[in-house]
C-alpha positions in Angstrom: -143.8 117.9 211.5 -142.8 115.9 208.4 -141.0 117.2 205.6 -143.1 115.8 203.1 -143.7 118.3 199.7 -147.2 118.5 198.2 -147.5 116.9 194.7 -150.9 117.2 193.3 -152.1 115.1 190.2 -151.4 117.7 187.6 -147.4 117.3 189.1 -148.2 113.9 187.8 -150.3 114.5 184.9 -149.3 117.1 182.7 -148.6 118.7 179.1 -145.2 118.6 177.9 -143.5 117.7 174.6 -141.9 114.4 173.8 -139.6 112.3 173.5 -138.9 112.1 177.4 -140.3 114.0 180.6 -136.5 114.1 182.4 -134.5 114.4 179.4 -136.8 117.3 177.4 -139.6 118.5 179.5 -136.9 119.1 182.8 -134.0 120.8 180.4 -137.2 122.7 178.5 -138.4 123.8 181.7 -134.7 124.8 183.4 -134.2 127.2 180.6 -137.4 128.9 181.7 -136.5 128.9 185.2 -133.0 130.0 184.0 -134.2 133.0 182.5 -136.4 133.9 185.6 -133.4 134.0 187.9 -131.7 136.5 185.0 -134.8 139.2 185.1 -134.9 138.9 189.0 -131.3 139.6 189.5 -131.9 142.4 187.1 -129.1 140.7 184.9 -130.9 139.6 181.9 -130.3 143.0 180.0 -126.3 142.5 180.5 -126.2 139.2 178.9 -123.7 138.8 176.4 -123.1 135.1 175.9 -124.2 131.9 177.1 -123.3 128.6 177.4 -125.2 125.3 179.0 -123.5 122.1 180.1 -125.5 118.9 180.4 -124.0 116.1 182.4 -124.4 112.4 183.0 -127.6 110.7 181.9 -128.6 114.6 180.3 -125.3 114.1 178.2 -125.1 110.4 177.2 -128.9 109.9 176.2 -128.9 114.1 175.4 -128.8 113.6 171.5 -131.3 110.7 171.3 -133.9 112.7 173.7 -133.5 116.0 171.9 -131.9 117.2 174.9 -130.0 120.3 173.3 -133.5 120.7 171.3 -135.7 121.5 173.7 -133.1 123.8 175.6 -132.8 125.7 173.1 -136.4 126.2 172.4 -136.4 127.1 176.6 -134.1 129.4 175.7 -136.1 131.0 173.5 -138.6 132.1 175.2 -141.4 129.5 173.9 -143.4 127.0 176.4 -144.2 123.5 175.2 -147.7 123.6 176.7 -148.7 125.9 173.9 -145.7 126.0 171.1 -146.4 125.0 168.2 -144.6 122.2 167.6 -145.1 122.5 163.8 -142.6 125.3 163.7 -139.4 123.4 166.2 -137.6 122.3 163.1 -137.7 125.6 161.5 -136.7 127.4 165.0 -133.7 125.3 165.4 -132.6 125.8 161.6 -132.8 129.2 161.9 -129.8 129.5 164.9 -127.6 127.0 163.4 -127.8 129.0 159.7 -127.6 132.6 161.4 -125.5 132.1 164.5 -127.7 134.1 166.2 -130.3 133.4 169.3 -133.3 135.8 170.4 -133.4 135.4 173.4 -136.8 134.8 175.6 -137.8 136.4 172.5 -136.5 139.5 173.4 -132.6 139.9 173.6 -130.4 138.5 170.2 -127.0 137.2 171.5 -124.3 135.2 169.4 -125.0 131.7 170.1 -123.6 128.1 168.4 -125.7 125.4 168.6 -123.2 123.0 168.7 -120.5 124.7 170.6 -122.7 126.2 173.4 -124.6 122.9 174.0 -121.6 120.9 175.8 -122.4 117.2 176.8 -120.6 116.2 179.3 -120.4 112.4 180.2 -119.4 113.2 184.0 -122.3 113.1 186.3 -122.9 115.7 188.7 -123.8 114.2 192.6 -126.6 115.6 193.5 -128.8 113.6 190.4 -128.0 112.1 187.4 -129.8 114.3 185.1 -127.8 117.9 185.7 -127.2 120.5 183.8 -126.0 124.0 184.5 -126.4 127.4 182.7 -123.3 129.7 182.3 -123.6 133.4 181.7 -120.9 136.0 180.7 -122.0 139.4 180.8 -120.9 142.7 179.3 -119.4 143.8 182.4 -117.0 140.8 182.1 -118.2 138.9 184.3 -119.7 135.5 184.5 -122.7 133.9 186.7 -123.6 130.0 186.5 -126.5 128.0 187.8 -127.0 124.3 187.7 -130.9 122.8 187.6 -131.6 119.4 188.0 -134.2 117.2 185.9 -135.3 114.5 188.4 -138.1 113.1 186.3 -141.7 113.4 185.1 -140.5 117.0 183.9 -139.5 118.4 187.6 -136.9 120.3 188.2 -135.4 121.6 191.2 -132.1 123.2 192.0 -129.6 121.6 195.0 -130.6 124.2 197.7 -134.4 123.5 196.9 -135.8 126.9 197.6 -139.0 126.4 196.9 -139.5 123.2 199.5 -141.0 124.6 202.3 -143.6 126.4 200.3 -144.8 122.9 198.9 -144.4 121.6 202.4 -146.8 123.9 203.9 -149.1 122.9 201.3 -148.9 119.5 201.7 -149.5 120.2 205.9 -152.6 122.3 204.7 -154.1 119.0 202.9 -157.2 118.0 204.4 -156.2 114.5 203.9 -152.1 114.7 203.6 -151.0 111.5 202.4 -147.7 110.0 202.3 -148.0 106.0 202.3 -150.9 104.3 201.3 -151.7 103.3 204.3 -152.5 106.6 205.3 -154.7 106.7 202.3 -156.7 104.2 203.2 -157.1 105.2 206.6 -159.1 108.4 205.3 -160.9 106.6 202.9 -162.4 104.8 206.0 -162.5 107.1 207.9 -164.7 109.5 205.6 -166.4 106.6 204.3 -165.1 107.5 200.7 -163.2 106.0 197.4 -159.8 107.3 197.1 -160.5 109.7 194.1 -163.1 111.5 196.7 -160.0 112.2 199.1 -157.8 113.1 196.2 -160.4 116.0 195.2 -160.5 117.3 198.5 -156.9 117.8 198.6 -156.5 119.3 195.1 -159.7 122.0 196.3 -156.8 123.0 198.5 -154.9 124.2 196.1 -157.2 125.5 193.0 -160.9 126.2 192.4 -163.3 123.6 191.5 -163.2 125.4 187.7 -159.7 125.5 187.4 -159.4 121.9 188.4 -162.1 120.9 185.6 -160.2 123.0 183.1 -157.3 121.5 183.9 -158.7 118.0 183.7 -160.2 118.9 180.5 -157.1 120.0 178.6 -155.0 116.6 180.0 -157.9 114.4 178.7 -158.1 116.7 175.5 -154.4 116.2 175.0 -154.4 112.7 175.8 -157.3 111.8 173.3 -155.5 114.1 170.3 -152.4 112.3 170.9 -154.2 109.1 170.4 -155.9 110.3 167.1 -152.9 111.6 165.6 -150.6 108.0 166.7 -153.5 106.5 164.7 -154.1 108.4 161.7 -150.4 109.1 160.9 -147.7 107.0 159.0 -144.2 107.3 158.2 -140.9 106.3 159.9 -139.8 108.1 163.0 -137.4 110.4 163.5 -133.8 109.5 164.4 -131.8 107.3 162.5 -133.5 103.5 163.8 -135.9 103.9 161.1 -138.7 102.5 163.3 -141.7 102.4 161.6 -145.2 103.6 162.9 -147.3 100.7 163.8 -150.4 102.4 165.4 -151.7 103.5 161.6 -152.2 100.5 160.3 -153.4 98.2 163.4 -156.0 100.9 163.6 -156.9 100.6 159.8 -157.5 97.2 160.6 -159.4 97.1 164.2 -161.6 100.5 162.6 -162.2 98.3 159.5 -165.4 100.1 157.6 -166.5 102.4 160.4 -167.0 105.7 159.1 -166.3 108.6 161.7 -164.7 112.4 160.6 -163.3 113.9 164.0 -161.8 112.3 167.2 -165.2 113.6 168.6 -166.6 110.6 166.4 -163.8 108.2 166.8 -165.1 106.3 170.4 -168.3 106.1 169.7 -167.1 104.6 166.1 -164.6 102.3 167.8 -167.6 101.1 170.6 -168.9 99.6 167.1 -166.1 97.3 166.3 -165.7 93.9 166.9 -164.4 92.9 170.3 -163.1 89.5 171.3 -160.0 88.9 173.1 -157.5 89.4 170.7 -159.1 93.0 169.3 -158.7 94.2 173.2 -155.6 93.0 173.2 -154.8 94.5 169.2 -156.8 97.9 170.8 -155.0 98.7 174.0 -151.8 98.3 171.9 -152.9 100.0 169.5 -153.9 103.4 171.8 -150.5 103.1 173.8 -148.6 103.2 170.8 -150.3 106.1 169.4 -148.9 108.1 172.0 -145.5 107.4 172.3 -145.0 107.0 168.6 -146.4 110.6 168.9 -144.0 111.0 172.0 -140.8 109.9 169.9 -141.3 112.4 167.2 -141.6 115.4 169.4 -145.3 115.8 169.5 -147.2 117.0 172.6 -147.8 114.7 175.2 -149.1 114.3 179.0 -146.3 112.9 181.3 -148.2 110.1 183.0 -146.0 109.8 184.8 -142.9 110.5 182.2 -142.9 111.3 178.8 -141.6 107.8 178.1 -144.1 106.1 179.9 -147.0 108.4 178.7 -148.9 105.9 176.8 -150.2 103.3 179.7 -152.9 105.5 181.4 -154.4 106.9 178.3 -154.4 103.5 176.7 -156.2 101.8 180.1 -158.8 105.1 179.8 -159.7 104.4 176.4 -160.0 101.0 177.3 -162.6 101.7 179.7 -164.2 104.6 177.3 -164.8 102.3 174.3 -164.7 98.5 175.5 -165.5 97.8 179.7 -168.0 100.5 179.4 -169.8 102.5 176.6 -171.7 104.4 178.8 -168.2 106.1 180.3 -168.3 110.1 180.5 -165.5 112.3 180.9 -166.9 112.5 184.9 -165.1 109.0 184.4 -162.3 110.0 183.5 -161.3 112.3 185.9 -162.2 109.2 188.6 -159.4 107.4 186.9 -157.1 110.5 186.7 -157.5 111.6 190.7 -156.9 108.0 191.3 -153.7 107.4 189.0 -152.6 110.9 190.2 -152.6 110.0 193.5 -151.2 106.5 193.4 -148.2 108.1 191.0 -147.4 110.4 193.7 -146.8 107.4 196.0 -144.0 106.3 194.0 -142.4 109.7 193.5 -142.4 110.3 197.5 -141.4 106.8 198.3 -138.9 106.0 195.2 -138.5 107.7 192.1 -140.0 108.4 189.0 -137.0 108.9 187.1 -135.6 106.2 184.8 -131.7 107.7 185.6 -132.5 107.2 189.1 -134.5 103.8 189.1 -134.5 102.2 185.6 -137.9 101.5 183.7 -139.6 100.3 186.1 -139.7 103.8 187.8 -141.6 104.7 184.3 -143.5 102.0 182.9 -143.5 100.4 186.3 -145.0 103.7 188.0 -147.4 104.2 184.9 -149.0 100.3 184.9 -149.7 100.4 188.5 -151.2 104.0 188.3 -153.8 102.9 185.5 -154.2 99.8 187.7 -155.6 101.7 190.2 -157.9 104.3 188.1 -159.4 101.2 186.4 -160.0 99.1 189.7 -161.3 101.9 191.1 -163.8 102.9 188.0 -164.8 99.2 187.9 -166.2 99.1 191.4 -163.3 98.3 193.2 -163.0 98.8 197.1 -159.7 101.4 198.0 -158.1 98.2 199.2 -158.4 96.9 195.7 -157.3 99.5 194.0 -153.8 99.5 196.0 -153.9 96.1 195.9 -154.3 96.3 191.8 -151.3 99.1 191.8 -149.0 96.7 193.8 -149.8 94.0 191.6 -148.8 96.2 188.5 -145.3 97.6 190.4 -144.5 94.0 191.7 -144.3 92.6 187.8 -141.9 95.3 186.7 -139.9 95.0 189.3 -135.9 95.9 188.1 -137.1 96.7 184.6 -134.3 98.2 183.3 -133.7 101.3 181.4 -131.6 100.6 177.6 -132.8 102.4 175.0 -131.3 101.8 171.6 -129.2 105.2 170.6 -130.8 106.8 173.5 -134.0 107.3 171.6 -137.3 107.0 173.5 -138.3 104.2 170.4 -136.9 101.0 171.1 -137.7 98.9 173.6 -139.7 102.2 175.2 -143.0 102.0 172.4 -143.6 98.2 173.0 -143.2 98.9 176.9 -146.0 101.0 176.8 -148.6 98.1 175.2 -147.3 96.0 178.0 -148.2 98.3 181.0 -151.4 98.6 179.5 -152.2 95.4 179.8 -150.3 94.2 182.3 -152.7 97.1 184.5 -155.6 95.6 183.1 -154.6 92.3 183.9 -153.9 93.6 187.5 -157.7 95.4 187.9 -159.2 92.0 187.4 -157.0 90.4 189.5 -157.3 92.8 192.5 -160.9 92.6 191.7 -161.1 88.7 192.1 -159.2 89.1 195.4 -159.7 89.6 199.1 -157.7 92.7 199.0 -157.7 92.8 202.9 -155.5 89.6 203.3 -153.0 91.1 200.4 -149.5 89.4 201.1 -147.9 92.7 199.7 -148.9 96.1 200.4 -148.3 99.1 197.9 -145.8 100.7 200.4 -143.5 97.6 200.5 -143.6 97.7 197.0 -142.7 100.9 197.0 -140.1 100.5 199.5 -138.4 97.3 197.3 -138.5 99.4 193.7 -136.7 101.8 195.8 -134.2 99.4 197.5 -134.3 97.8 193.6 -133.3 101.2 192.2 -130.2 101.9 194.3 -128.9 98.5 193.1 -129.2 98.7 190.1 -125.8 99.3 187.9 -126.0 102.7 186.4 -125.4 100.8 183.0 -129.5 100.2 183.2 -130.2 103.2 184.3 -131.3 105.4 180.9 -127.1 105.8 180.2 -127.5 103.4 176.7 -124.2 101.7 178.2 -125.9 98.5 178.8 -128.5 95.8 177.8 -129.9 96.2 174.5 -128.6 99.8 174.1 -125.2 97.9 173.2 -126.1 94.5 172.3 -128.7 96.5 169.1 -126.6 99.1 167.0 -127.4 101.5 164.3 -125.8 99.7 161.8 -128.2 96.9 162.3 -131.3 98.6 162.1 
């Protein structure tokens, strides 16, 4: 029997708040968990202080991803699924002017929010992104327990406890998948596009209505986050003074067009003029939206990281309001079983994580996963559509990881526009092609980003101790 977990598309598509799935989400996320293990062990009561170490890539890109931020906010007791991110500023202010934490909402404890938020620039083996929890209690003593953010917002813990559960799921698939040969065996087998054999897997795990609902709310999220890029100005947040672009490339591309809710704004964009250069000036436009959302803390869907969260919704809306006008949210969740899938490829053959793999485990990952949704949506065959992924992975092949100040800004945004397109690009090339004499399948791809990743210096490897992370400062921004 393989050892092979179960990841279903909402692993791979899901709500979280920016800037970054590994370096937010996962610490966001571990604090929850945290406080689980507390109430279990019937310890959570005795609390009396407590402290939380981050280490490595958790500790050297920690400040510029909010790290300490959304630990805190764990901490607390809040979920970013449904906080409300208006009030995180005010949250935070509150525990550094009163010295005081409440929490999971429920216990107040004495707590520093720069003292007992320790980065530590020694990485724990196990993963680059660790971080552990430390716990005195009133009967003097103390309990620690270290989580591990291994990208897209998972986190597990060394012993993994929770890995034979998600292996018996994955034996109880009726179409378990590990390589994408495999995939495309049961596609022709069952006579049946990939997102088809996706579907039947994820009825495995949830109810026809809970799988709509959740499809609704990542699409909803997706689409808001979009609106919001494009209809807000400003500089954002943290010290590069990076200006929004999505505002006012959408006041140009939306020209006249008169619309007054996102309900109104695709049918209002499927009105504007479109040669080669608006597609171009619109995909950008839509991928920038969401991760100039992303960088100020706004709410996201990892796709499959925070960082890399504006490719897939870009290539949808691409689809929605250009290739077709006719495109229903049925369409949508097409692309998303399909990028879903092809996503979770990656993640079982390589990595998702940018401290593991570099950027092209993100925006790499994210391009060949809307590659695959839009070959798929425009007719392609299943070999096409792994043949458009490849295509996508092979062309960000040892993208490395070097944001400027460890902020999920610069050259992260701008990365985004170029998955987008390079996906499209991809589609119609996969589409143009006899996928069935492909000189590189998806798994060797796979198998090279992987073999890529291990080589890869650490310096490129989200750390901002290498490529333009030192060659750009501050200063000259």
């Amino acid at each position: 029997m393989r050892k092979i977990e179960c990841i279903s598309v909402f692993d791979m598509l899901k709500v979280g708040v920016g800037p970054s799935s590994s370096h937010t989400l996962g610490p966001w996320r571990a604090a929850q968990r945290w406080i689980d293990e507390l109430k279990k062990k019937d310890r959570f009561d005795h609390v009396e202080k407590i402290h939380v170490d981050l280490y490595g890539s958790l500790s050297l890109t920690g400040k510029g991803h909010a790290t300490d931020i959304a630990t805190v906010l764990g901490l607390l007791g809040h979920d970013p699924v449904t906080m409300d991110i208006s009030i995180i500023e005010s949250e935070i202010e509150r525990i550094k002017d009163t010295g005081k934490l409440l929490l999971n909402g429920e216990k107040e404890i004495d707590f520093n929010f720069i003292d007992d938020v320790k980065f530590n620039r020694k990485f724990l083996e196990f993963h680059p992104n660790g971080m552990t929890f430390r716990t005195s209690l009133k009967n003097g003593k103390t309990t620690s327990s270290s989580f591990y953010s291994i990208g897209g917002g998972f986190v597990v813990k060394k012993e993994r406890k929770n890995a034979s559960k998600k292996m018996k799921n994955f034996q109880e698939f009726p179409f378990p998948v590990e390589k994408a040969t495999e995939l495309l065996q049961y596609c022709k087998a069952e006579n049946k596009p990939i997102s088809e054999i996706v579907l039947e897997n994820e009825r495995s795990l949830r109810t026809d209505e809970q799988i709509e609902a959740n499809f609704r709310q990542i699409w909803d999220t997706m689409l808001e986050s979009m609106y919001i890029g494009c209809h807000t100005e400003g500089t954002l947040p943290g010290g590069l003074n990076v200006k929004r672009r999505a505002f006012e490339m959408h006041q140009r591309l939306i020209g006249e067009t008169a619309y007054t809710n996102v309900e109104d704004w695709i049918p209002a964009i499927r009105q504007t003029e479109v040669k080669f250069r608006q597609i171009l000036k619109w995909v950008s436009c839509f991928a920038l939206s969401v991760n100039e959302v992303n960088a100020s803390l706004g709410r996201v869907v990892t796709a499959p990281t925070n960082g890399s969260a504006g490719t897939v919704p870009a290539v949808m809306m691409y689809y929605m309001t250009i290739e077709n006008h006719e495109a229903t949210f049925e369409d949508m969740k097409r692309f998303m079983l399909v990028a879903g899938e092809i996503g979770s490829l990656f993640k079982k053959g390589a990595t998702i994580s940018a401290a593991m793999g570099g950027c092209q485990a993100e925006i790499g990952v994210s391009s060949a996963m809307a590659a695959g949704g839009l070959t798929e949506l425009l007719g392609g065959t299943p070999e096409q559509v792994l043949m458009a992924s490849e295509i996508a992975m092979e062309h960000h092949l040892g993208l490395t990881c070097d944001p400027i100040a460890g902020l999920v800004q610069v050259p992260c945004i701008e990365r985004n526009a170029m998955g987008a397109i390079k996906a499209i690009n991809a589609a119609e090339i996969a589409l143009e092609s006899d996928a069935t004499k492909a000189k590189v399948p998806l798994d060797k791809v796979i198998e090279t980003m992987w073999d890529t990743a291990k080589d890869m210096n650490k310096k490129y490897k989200e750390t901002s101790e290498g490529g333009l992370a030192v060659k750009v400062n501050l200063s000259d921004c």
